[in-house]
N, C-alpha and C positions, 0 to 999 in steps of 0.2 A: 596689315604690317608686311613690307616684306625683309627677303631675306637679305642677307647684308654678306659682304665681302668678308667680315671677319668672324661669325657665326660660318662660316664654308671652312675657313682656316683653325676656328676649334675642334669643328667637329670632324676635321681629318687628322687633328693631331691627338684626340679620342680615339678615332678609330684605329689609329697606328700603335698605339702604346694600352690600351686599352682600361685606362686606368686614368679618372680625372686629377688625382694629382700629381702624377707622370706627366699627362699630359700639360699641366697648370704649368710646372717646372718649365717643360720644353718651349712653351710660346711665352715663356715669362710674365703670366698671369697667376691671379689669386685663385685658391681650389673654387670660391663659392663663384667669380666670378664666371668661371670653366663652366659650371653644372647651370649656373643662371642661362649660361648661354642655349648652352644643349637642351635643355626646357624649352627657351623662346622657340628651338626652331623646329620641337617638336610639335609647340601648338600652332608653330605656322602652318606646318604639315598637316598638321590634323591625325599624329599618332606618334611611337614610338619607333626612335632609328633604332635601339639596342637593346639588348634581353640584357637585365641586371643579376649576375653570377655574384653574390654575396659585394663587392668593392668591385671586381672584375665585368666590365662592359664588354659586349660581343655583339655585335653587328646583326643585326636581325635582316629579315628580307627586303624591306623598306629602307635600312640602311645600305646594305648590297647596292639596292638600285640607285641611291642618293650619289654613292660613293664616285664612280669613275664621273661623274658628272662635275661634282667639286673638285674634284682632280685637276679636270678641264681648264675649268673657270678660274681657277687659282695660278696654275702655270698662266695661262694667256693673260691676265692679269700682272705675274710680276714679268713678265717679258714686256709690257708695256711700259711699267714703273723702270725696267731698267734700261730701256731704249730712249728713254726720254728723260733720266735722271742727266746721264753721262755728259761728262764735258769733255768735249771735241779735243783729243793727242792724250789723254790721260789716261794710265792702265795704274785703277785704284779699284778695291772694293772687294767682297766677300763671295769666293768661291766655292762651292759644295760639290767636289768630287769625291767620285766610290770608285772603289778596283777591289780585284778577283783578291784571294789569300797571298797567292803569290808575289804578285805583280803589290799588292799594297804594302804588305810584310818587307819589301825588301828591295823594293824598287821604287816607291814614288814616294817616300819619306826624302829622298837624297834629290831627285827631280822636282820636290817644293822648297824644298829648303834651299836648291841652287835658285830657281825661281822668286825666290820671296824675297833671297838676297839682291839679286837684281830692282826687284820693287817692291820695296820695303813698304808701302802704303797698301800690300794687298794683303787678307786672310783668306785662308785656303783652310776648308774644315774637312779632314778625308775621313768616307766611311769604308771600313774592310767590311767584305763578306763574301758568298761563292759566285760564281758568274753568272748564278739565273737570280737571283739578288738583286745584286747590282743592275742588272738589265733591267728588274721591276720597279728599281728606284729610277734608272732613268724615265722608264714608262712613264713612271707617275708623278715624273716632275720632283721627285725631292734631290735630286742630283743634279744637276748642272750636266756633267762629260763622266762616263764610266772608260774605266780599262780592265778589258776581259782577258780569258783564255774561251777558245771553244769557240760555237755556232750562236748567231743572233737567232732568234724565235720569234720577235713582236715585228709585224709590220708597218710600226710607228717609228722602228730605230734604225738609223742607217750603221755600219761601219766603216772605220778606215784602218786598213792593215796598218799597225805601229810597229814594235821589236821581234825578233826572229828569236825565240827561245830555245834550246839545245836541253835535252835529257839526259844528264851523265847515271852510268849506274857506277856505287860508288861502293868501296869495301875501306874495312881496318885496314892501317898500315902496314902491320903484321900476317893481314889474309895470304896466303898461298897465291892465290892473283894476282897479288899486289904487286909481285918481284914481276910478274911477266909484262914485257912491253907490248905485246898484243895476244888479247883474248878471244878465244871462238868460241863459237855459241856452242859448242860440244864442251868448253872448258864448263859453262856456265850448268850443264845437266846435273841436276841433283844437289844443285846448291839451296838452302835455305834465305829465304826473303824474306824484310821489314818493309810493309808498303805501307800506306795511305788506307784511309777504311774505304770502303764500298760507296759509289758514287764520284769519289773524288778525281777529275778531271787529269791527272800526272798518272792513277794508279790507270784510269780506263786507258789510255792511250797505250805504256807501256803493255800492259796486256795485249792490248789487241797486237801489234809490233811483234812482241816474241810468242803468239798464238800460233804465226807461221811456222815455229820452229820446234813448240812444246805443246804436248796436249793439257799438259797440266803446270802449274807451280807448288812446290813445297812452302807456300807459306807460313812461315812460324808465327811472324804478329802483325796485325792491323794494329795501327795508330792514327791518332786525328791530328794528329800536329808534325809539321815539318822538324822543329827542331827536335820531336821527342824519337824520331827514325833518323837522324843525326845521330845522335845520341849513341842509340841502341846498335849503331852500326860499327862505332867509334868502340865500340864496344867488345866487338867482335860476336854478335848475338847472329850476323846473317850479313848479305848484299842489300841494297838499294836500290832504287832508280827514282831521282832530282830531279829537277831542274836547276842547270848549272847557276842561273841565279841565287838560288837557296842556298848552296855548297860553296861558290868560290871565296871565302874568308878561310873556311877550314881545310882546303884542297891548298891553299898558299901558304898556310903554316903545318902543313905537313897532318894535321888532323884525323884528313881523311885520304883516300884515294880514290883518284878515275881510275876505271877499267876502260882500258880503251879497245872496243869489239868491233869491227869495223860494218858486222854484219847489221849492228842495231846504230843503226844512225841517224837517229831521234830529234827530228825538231817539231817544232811547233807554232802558231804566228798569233801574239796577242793583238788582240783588236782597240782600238777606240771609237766607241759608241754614244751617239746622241741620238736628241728627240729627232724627226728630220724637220719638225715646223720649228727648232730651236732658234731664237732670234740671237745670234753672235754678238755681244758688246765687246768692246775694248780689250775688256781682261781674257774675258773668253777667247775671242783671238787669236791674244798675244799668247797664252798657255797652249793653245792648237800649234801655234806657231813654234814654240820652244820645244815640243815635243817632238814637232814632225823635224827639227834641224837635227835633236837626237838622233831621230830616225836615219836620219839620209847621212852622218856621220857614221853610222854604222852598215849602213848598207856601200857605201865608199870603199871602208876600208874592207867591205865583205865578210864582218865580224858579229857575233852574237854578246849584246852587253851581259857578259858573263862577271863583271867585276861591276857592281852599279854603284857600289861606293868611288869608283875611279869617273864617276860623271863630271869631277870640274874639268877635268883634262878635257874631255868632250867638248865643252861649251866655253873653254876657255875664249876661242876666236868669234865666240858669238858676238856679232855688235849689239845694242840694245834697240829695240824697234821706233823708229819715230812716231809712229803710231801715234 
């Protein structure tokens, strides 16, 4: 007997979720049908892909070795089904993109949604997570196009520089800083910070930035979440450092404030990342193509999309691709 194209596709959506009826749910199959599967194609193999943890499956060594190979076989697979499905000038069909926290939280909810309005026959299903995430979905084919912060890793993935990101540090409206129209990094000694927890991509950067100038920081609190160091700053608990994209709703109704330092002048460039054997269809493209017109709309006017809810203005004069 051999193996089959859709026994490759249960047993990565097992492997993923670890759990047959997670995974049953996710490929929209029956539980018994899932584990019939996973059986057939262990006695193809002649063993066991997974060590069974009570309900909880875990990839054992013969799974390991199975796995990058279905990967394979399944991406060059639907790149074929979607090269040869498409009809010629049509930008129709089911998109799967991932972005970083940032960039997904709060910038490509407003860039699908302007997107979708224009082609109303496309779904776009976006996954948030951190930027070696996202990199490993595109690795592995279950992405489409990711949009990062940071350095690519995998030398299967090209990038394309996309938006110019800008780092404001940000205070209560009421802070002592907050009256001053320019701040120096001597203003900033001995102040108390709400950053990002350990690892996180805004928190490493800023760091490294005012390491030049500080040997240490008074950190009062790590937080995992953007809006809960909003919050807590709004609050008057400490300073921040954002990314202007995170903050401009609340810096425009007065919420929060920029300190504007001229010493730390903080950007950063998010990436868009693919496989590089990616086969480009139609919709693929045309969403390459929507993004990069953002781009060069803001590299034009020499600007950091610090307001992403103001994206129609941007794409207003965009024509629609004949594509």
């Amino acid at each position: 007997m051999a193996i089959t194209l859709r026994q490759l596709e249960i047993f990565l959506a097992v492997a993923e979720t670890g759990h047959v009826t997670t995974a049953a749910k996710k490929i929209h199959l029956t539980q018994s049908a899932v584990s019939m599967a996973i059986s057939e194609l262990e006695n193809i193999l002649n063993g066991p892909l997974f060590d069974r943890h009570g309900k909880k499956l875990i990839l054992n060594d013969r799974g390991r070795f199975l796995l990058p190979y279905a990967q394979e076989i399944v991406s060059k697979v639907r790149n074929i089904e979607l090269l040869l499905s498409e009809t010629e000038g049509v930008v129709a069909g089911n998109l799967q993109v991932g972005a970083s926290s940032t960039i997904g939280n709060y910038v490509m909810p407003y860039v699908i949604g302007a997107f979708t309005q224009q082609y109303p026959e496309v779904y776009i299903n976006l996954i948030v997570g951190n930027s070696r995430q996202i990199e490993q979905y595109v690795e592995e084919g279950i992405i489409d196009v990711g949009f990062i912060e940071g350095l690519v890793h995998s030398k299967k993935i090209e990038s394309v520089p996309w938006l110019t990101d800008k780092l404001h540090i940000i205070a209560a409206p009421d802070h002592p800083l907050a009256e001053k129209g320019e701040v120096s990094i001597e203003d900033l000694r001995g102040e108390r910070w709400i950053m990002r927890e350990e690892g996180s991509g805004t928190a490493e950067i800023f760091k490294n930035a005012i390491s030049k100038y500080f040997d240490s920081l008074d950190i009062f609190m790590e937080l995992g979440h953007t809006e809960a160091i909003k919050k807590a700053v709004e609050a008057g608990m400490g300073l921040g450092c954002l990314s202007a994209l995170t903050t401009c709703r609340e810096v425009e109704n007065g919420w929060l404030k920029v300190l504007r330092v001229p010493e730390l002048e903080i950007t950063r460039q998010l990436l868009i990342i693919l496989r590089k054997d990616k086969i480009k269809t139609n919709l693929l493209k045309e969403f390459l193509s929507f993004c990069s017109f953002i781009r060069d709309c803001c590299d034009a006017k020499r600007i950091c999309l610090v307001s992403p809810y103001k994206l129609a203005s941007i794409l207003e004069d965009r024509p629609l691709s004949p594509a």
